[in-house]
C-alpha positions in Angstrom: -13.4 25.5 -0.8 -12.4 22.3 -1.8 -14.6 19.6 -4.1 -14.8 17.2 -1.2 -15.7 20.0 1.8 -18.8 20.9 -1.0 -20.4 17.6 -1.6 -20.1 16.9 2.6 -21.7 20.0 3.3 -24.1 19.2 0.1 -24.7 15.6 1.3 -25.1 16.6 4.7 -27.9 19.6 3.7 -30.0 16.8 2.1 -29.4 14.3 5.1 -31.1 17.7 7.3 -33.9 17.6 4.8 -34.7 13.8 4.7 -34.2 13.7 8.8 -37.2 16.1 9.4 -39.0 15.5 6.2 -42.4 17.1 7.3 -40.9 20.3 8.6 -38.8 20.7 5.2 -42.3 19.8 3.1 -43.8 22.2 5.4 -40.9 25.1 4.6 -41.4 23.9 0.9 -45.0 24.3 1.1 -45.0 27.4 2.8 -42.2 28.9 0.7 -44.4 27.7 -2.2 -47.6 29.5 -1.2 -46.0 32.8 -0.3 -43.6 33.2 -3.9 -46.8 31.4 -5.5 -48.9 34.9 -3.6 -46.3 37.2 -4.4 -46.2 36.6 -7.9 -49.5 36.5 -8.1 -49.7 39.9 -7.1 -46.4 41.1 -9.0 -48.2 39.8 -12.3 -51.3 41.7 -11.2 -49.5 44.9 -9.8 -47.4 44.7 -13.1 -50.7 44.7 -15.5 -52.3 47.3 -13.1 -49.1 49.6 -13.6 -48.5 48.9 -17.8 -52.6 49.7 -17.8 -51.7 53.2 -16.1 -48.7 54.0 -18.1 -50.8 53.9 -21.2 -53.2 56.2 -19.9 -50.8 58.3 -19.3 -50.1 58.4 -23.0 -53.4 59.4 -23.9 -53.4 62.4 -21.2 -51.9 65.3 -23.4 -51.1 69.0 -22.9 -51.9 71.1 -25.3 -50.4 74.3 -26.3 -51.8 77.8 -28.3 -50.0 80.3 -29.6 -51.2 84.2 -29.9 -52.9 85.3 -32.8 -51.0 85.9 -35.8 -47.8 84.3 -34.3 -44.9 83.6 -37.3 -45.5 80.0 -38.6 -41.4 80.0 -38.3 -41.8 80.5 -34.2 -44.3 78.1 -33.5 -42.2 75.4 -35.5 -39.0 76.8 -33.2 -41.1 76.3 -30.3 -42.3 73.0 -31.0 -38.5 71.8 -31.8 -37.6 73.0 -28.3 -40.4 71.3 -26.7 -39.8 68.1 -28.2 -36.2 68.6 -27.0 -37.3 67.9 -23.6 -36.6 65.0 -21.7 -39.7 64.5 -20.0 -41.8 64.6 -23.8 -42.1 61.5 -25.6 -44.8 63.1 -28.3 -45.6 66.2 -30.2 -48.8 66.3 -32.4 -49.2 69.5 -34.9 -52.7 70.7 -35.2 -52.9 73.0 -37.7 -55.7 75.6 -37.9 -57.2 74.0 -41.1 -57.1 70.7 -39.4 -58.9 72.2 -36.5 -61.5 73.4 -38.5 -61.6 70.0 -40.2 -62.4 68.0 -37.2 -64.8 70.9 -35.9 -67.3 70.8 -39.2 -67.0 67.1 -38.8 -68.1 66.9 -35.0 -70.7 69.6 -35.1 -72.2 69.8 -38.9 -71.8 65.7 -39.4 -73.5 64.7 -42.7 -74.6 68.6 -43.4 -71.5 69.9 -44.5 -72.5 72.6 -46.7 -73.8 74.7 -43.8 -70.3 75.6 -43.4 -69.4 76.4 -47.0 -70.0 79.8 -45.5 -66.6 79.8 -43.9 -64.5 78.9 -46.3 -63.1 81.9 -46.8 -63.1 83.2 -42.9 -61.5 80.4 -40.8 -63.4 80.7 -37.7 -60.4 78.5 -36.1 -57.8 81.2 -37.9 -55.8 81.2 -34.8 -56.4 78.0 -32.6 -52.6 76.6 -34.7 -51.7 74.1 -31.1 -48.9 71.3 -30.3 -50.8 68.6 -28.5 -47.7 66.8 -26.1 -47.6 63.3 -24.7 -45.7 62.7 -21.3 -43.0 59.8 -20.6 -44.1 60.5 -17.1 -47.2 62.2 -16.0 -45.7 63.3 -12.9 -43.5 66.0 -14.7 -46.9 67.6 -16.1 -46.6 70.5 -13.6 -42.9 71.4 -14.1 -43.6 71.4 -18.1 -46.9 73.3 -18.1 -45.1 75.9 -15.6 -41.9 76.1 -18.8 -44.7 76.4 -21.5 -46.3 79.2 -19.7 -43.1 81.2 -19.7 -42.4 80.8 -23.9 -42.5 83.7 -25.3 -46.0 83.7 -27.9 -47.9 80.8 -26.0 -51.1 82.1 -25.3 -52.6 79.2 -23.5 -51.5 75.8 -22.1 -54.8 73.5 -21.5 -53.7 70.3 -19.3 -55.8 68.1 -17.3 -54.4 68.8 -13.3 -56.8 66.2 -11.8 -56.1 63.7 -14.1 -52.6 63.4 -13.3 -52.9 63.4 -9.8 -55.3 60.9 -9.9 -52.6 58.5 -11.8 -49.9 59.7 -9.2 -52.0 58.6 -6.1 -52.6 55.2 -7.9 -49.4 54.7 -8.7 -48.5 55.8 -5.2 -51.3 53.4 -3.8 -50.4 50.0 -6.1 -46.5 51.0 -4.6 -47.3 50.9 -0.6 -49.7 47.8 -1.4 -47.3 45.9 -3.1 -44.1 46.8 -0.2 -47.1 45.7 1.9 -47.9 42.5 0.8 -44.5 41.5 0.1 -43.3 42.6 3.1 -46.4 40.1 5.2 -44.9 37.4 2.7 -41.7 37.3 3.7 -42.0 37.2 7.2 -44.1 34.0 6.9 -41.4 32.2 5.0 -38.3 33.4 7.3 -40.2 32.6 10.4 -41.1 28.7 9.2 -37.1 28.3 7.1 -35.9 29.4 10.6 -38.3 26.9 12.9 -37.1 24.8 10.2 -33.4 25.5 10.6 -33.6 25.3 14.6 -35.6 21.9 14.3 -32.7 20.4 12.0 -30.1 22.0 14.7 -31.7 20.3 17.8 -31.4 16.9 16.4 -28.0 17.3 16.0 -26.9 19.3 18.9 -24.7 16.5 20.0 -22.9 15.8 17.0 -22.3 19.7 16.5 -21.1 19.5 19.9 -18.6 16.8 19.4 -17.4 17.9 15.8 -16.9 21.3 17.7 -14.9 19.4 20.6 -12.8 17.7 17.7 -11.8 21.0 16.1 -14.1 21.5 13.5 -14.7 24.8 12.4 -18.0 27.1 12.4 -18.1 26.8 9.1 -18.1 23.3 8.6 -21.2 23.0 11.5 -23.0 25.9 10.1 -22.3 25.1 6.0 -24.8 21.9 6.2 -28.0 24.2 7.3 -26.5 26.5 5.2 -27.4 24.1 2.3 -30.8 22.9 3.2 -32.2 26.7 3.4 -31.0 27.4 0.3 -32.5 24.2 -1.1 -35.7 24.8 0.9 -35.6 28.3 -1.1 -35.0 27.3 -4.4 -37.5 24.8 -4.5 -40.3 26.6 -2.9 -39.6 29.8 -5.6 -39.2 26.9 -8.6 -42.6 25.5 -8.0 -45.0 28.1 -7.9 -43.1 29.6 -10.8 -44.0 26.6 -13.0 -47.4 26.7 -12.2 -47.8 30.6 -12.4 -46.4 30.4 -15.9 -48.9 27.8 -17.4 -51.5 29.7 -15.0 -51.0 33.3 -16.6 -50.9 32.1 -20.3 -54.4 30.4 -19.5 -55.8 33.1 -18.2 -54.7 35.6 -20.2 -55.5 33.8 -23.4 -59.1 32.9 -21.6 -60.1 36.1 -20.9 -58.6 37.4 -23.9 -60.4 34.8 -26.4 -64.0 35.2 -24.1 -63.7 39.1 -23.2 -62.7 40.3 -26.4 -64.2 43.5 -25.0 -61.7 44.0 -22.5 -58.8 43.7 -24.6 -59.5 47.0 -26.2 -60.0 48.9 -23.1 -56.7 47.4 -21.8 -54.0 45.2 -22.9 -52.0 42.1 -20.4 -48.3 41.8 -21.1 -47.7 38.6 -22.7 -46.0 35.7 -20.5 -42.5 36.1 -22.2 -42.2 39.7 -21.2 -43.6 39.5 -17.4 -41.7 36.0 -16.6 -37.9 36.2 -17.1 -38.4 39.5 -14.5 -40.9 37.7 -12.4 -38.7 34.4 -11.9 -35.5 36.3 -11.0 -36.9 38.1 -8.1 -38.6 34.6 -6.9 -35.5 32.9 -7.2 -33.8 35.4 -6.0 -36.1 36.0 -3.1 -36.1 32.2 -2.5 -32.5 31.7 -2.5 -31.8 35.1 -0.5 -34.4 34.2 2.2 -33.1 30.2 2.3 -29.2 31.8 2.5 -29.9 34.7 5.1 -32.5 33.2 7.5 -30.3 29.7 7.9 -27.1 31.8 8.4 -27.8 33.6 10.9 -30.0 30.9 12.8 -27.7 28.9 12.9 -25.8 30.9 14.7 -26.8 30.5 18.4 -26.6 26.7 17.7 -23.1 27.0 17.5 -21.9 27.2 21.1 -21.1 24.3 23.0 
């Protein structure tokens, strides 16, 4: 493409936009409102997902072994369990820190009631690996491979607690396709009202640049250019103002719900916006591009 074709078709995309202000606004506006919505939601759905994943991390499997098992085989065991993919932590309970933590949680401040077992472990053989999933949605295929080592005697897991993270995950992923998906079809049905508007005020000079030789693509690169603009600046906008909006809140809730923050943690604004602005620049620029193409299209027979 040469320089001067670009800045005509550039000139001519902002000519489109000046000549039917209010509809371009209105794109704008619209455009605005929906990216402004969706990432809205993406920051929430984005928290609501990080929020699970840590639980995740605190759901743990944990594994016994059959009494008087070789200390060398259980440490062989747990080296091939934390050899697995799907494990992102292995925790060593021995059976003197078992009994530790049991003459702490059930004799408190009277510890000398169990000076009787000091020589008798009642915990002997309760030696465990507790293990932490990358993904909770493996949990069945693990347990199912720790049941089948030779000298595990028992695998305790929690089965409802991992499907009740899978159906939330599954539930946060149809309601965000959802949502998105309502969002987009508002802002290609106004770009394209937009785009036909723009193309019936200059049906007769498309006409006579047609007559005159000129290609499709010099008719059709103008609208071209004032979707992608309508686009961009309808993703730009919200984006500023979800930006401030998120570090406010978060540091608001943060610094007047202290309470909250150690049930859960929010991702911090740096990690959350670089993703969150390419997909609304993308989305704006993809929607502004496609929607105007393809519009245009029918406009383009004389």
């Amino acid at each position: 493409m040469r320089i001067s074709t670009f800045w005509y078709c550039l000139k001519q995309g902002v000519i489109n936009i000046c000549r039917n202000i209010l509809f371009s606004l209105a794109s704008i506006a619209t455009v605005s409102a929906c990216i402004f919505l969706f990432c809205l939601f993406f920051s929430i759905m984005v928290n609501v997902q990080y929020v699970v994943k840590n639980t995740e991390s605190t759901v743990g499997i944990t594994v016994f072994f059959n009494e008087g098992l070789d200390k060398n085989k259980i440490t062989e065991i747990g080296n091939e369990i934390k050899q697995r993919k799907e494990v992102k932590e292995v925790k060593f309970t021995s059976a003197e820190d078992a009994w530790s933590e049991a003459k702490k949680e059930y004799f408190g401040d009277m510890q000398d009631l169990a000076e009787g077992f000091e020589e008798d472990n009642p915990l002997a053989n309760s030696s465990s690996y507790t293990i932490f999933l990358t993904d909770l949605t493996q949990q069945d295929e693990l347990v199912s491979w720790l049941n089948g080592i030779e000298g595990v005697r028992k695998v305790n897991y929690s089965k409802t607690a991992a499907e009740g993270m899978n159906s939330l995950n599954k539930v946060i992923g149809i309601l965000s396709m959802l949502i998105i998906g309502i969002l987009l079809a508002v802002a290609i049905f106004l770009i394209s009202n937009t785009i036909s508007v723009a193309a019936a005020f200059r049906k007769n000079e498309n006409q006579i640049m047609k007559l005159i030789g000129a290609t499709n693509y010099m008719i059709r690169a103008p609208f071209v250019v004032e979707g992608v603009i309508i686009g961009l600046v309808g993703a730009s906008l919200p984006l500023i103002a979800i930006y401030f909006l998120y570090r406010s809140a978060v540091g608001y809730v943060v610094t007047k719900f202290s309470i909250l923050s150690g049930l859960f943690q929010f991702l911090p604004v740096d990690a959350i916006f670089p993703y969150m602005a390419a997909t609304a620049l993308s989305l704006g620029l993809g929607i502004g591009f496609f929607v105007s193409f393809f519009t245009i299209r029918k406009h383009l027979k004389v």
